[in-house]
C-alpha positions as CSV (number, residue, x, y, z in Angstrom):
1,X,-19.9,-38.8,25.4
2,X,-23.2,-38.9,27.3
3,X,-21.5,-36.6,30.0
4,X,-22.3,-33.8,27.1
5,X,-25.8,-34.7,26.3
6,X,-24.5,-35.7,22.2
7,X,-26.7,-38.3,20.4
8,X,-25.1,-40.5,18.5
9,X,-24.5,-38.5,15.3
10,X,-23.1,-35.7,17.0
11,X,-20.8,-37.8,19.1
12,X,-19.6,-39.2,15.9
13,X,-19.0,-35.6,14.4
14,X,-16.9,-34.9,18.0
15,X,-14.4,-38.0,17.1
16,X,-13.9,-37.0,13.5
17,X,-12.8,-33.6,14.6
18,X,-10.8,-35.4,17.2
19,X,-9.3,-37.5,14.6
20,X,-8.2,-34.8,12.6
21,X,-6.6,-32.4,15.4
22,X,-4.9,-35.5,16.6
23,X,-3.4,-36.2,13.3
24,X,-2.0,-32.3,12.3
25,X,-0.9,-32.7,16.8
26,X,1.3,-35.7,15.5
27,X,2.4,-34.3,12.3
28,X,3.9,-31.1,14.1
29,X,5.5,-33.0,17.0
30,X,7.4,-34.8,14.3
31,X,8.5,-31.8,12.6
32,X,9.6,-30.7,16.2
33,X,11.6,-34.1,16.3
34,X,13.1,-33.4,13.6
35,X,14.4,-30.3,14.7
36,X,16.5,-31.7,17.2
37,X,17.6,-34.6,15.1
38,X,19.0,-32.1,12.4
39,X,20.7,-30.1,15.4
40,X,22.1,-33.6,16.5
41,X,22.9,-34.8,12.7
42,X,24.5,-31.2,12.1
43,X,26.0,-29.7,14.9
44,X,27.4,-32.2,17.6
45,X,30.0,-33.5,16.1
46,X,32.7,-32.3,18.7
47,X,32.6,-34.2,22.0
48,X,33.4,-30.8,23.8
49,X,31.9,-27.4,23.4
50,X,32.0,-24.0,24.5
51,X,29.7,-22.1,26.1
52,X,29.2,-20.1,23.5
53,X,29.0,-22.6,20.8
54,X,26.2,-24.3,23.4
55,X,24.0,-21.4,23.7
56,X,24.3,-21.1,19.8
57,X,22.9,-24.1,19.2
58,X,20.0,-23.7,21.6
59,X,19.5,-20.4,20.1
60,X,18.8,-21.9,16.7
61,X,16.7,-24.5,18.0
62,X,14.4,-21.9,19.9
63,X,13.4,-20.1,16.9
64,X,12.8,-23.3,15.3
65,X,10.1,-24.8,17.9
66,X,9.3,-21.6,18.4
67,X,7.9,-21.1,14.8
68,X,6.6,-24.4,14.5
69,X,4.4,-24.4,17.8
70,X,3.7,-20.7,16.4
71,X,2.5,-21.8,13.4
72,X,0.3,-25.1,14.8
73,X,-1.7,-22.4,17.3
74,X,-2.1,-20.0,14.2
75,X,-3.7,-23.0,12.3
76,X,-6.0,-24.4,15.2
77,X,-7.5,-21.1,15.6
78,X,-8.2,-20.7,12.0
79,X,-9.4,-24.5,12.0
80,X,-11.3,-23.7,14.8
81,X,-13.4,-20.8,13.4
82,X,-13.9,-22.8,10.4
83,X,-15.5,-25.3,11.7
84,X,-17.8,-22.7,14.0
85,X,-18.3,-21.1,10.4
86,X,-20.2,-23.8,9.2
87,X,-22.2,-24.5,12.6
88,X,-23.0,-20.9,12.3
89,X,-24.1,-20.7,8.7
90,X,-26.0,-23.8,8.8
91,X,-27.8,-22.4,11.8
92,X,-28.8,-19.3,10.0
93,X,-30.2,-21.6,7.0
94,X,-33.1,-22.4,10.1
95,X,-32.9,-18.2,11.6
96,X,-31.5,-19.8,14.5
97,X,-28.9,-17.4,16.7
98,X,-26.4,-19.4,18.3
99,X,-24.6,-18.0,21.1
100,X,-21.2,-19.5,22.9
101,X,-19.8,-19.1,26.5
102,X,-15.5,-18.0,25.8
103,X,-15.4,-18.9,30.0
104,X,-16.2,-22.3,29.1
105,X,-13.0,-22.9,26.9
106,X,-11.2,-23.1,30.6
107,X,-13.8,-25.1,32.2
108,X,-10.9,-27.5,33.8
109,X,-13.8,-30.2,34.5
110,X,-14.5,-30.3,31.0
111,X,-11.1,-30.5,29.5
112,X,-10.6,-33.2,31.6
113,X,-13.7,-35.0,30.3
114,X,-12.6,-34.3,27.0
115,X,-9.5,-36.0,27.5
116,X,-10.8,-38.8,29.1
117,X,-13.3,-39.1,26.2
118,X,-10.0,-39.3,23.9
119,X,-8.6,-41.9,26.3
120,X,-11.8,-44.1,26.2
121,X,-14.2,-43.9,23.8
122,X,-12.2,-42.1,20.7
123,X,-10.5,-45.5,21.1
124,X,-13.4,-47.8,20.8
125,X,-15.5,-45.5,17.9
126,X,-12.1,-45.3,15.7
127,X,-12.2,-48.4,14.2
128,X,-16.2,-48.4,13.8
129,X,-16.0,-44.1,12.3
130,X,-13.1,-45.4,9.7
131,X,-15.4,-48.2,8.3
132,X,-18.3,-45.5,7.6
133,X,-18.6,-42.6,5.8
134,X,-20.4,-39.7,7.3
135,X,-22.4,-37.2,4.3
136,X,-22.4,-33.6,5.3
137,X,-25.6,-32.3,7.2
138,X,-27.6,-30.9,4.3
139,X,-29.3,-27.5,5.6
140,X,-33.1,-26.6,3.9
141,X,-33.0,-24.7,1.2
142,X,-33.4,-20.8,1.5
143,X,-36.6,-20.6,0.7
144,X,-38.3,-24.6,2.0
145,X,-40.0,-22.9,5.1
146,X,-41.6,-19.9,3.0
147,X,-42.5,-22.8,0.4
148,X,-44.4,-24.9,3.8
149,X,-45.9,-21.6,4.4
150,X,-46.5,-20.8,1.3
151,X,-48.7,-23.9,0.4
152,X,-50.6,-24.0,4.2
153,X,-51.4,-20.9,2.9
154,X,-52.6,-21.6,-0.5
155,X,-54.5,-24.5,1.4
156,X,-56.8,-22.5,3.2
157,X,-57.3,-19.8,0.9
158,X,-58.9,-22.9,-1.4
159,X,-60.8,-23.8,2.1
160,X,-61.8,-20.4,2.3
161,X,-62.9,-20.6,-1.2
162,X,-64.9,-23.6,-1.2
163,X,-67.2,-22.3,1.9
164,X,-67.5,-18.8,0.8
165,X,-69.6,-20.9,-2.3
166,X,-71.2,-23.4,0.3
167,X,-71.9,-20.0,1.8
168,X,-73.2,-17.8,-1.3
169,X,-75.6,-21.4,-2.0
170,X,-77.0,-21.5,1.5
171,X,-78.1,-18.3,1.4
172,X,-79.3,-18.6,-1.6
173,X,-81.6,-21.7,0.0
174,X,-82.3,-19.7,2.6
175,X,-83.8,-16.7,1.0
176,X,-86.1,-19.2,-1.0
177,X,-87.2,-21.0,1.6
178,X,-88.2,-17.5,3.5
179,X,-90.2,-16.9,-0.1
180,X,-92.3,-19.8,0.2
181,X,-92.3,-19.4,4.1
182,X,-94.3,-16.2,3.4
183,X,-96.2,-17.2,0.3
184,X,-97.5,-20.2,2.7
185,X,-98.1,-18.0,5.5
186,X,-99.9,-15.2,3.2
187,X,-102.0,-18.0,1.6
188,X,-103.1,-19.2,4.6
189,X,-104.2,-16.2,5.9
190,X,-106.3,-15.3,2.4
191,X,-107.9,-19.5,2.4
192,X,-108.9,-18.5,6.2
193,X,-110.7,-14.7,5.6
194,X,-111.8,-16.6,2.4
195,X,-113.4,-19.5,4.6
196,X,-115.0,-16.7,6.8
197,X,-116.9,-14.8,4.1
198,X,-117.7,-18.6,2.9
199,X,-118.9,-19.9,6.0
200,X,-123.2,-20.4,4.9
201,X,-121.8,-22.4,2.1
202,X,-121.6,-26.1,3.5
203,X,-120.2,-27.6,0.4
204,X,-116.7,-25.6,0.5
205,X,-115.8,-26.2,3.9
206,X,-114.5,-30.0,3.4
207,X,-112.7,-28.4,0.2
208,X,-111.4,-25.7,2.4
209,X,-110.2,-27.4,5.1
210,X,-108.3,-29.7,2.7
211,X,-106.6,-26.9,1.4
212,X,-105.6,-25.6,5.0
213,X,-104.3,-29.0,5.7
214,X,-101.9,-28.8,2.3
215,X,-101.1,-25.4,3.4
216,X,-100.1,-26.5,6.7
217,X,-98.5,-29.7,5.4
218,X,-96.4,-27.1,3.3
219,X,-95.4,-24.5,5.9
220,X,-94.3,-27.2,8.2
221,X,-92.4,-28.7,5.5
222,X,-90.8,-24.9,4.8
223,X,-89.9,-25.0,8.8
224,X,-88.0,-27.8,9.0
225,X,-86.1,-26.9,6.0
226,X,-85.3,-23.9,7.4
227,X,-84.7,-25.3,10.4
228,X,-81.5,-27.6,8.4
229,X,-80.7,-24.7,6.5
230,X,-79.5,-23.2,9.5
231,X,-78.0,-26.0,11.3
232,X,-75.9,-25.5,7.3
233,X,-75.3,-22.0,8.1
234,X,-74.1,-23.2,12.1
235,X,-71.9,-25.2,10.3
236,X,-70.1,-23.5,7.5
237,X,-69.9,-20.6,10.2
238,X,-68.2,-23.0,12.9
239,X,-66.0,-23.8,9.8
240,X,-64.9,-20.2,8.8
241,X,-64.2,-19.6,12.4
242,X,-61.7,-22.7,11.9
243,X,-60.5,-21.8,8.9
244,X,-59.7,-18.2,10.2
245,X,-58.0,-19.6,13.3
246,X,-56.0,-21.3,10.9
247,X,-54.9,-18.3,9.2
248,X,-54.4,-16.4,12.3
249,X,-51.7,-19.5,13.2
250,X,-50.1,-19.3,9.7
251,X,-50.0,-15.7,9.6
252,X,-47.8,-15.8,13.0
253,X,-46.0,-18.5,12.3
254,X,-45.4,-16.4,8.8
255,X,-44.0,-13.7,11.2
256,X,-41.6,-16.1,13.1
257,X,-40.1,-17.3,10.6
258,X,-39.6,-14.9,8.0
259,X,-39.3,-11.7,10.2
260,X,-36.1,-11.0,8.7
261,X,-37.0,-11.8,5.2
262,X,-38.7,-9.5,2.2
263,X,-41.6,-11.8,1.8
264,X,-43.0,-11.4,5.3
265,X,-44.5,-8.0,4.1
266,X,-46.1,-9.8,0.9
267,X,-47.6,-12.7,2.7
268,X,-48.8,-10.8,5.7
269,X,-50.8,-8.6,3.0
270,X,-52.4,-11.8,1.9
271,X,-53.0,-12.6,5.2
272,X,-54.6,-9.3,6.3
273,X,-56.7,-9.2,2.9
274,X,-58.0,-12.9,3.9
275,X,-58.9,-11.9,7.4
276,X,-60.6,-8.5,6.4
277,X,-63.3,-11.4,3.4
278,X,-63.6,-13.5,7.0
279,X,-64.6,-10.9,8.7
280,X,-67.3,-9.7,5.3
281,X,-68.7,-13.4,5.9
282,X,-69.3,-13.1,9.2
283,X,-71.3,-9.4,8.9
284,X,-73.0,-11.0,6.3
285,X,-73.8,-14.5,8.3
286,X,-75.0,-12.2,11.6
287,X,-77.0,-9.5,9.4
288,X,-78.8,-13.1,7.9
289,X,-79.5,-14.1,11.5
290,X,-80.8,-11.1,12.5
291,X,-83.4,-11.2,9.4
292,X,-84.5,-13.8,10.9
């Protein structure tokens, strides 16, 4: 069957549908034989007939084959949409659309593949197909992509909780560290105008000094912490930019696949609620970077 691109479980689905049109094909030729049997068994008993009597007969054995080959078409067509029934409704489980080509039901190249397939390889796969026992494709459950969704969702909601904190406590370092930045900075500038108005007196300068030297220890110490506080901030802001990426792809996935559904207003309300707190953090990150 590679002729029709199938894999292997596919194929196998082809020859069990095979199997079971060529058993109701048999079935009705044998009721058809048996229509002429009965006609032999019950009318030709004579060894001479009339016209008449002839055309009789074949009459009666018209609207016999008739209404059985009737009745076999009748009940492929209804098999037939069956089965595309359940093709069709386990598509839908997915929001797949599944389209078919009527032309290609006279596509004398292809009937003749079929046909050779039932020839060839129905042969071969019968005995292996009666051995096994194939369980019926079981289709997601309505609502397993919303529940996917759904948690991804959740996911980064908890992300986007957990750096809104790391957030809230960097700031908080920041802000502190600006306090003593300016404490330092304001000392200094008082133990300098106080070393000016001090200069006749000898004896404080050494002590002076020292205390410029502490001071300066202290504001360079305040400078590199700042200075890791906002690689922090660098960081938890290149990870809120990841984090909303991340919602931007759930939220359109969210659309895709739930388009058609009555949740895909719910969620994309989440979605729009989480995007406008993103977009809060990052005023509040740039209006932090522009204190400074």
């Amino acid at each position: 069957m590679a002729d029709f691109g199938f894999n292997e479980h596919h194929q196998n689905e082809v020859i069990n549908y095979m199997r079971f049109a060529r058993s109701n094909r048999a079935l009705r030729l044998k009721t058809i034989d048996s229509c002429f049997q009965d006609l032999k068994d019950s009318r030709l008993m004579e060894e001479t007939y009339t016209v008449d009597e002839v055309s009789d007969m074949l009459d009666g054995l018209q609207v016999l084959v008739r209404g059985e080959v009737e009745m076999e078409l009748i009940n492929t067509a209804h098999t037939n949409v069956l089965l595309l029934r359940q093709l069709f409704s386990q598509a839908e489980k997915f929001y797949l659309r599944l389209q078919t080509d009527i032309s290609e039901l006279e596509n004398r190249e292809l009937l003749e593949q079929v046909a050779e397939f039932e020839k060839t390889d129905f042969k071969a796969n019968s005995k292996v197909n009666q051995e096994t026992s194939k369980p019926k494709l079981a289709p997601l459950n309505e609502g397993g992509v919303s529940e996917l969704l759904q948690k991804e969702i959740t996911r980064l909601q908890e992300d986007n909780d957990k750096l809104k904190a790391r957030l809230r406590t960097l700031e908080s370092q920041a802000m502190s560290a600006l306090d003593e930045k300016s404490k330092a900075e304001r000392a200094l500038k008082d133990l300098q105008k106080s070393q000016g108005d001090q200069q006749e007196n000898t004896n404080m300068e050494g002590t002076v000094a020292a205390m410029q030297a502490d001071f300066e220890k202290t504001l360079n110490a305040n400078v590199a912490s700042q200075k890791d506080l906002q690689d922090c901030l660098v960081s938890a802001k290149h990870d809120l930019l990841r984090v909303e990426e991340q919602l931007s792809l759930a939220e359109k996935e969210l659309e895709k696949k739930f388009q058609q559904t009555a949740a895909y207003r719910n969620m994309k309300e989440i979605l729009t609620k989480k995007n406008e707190q993103i977009k809060d953090l990052r005023k509040r990150l740039q209006r932090y970077e522009s204190d400074e």
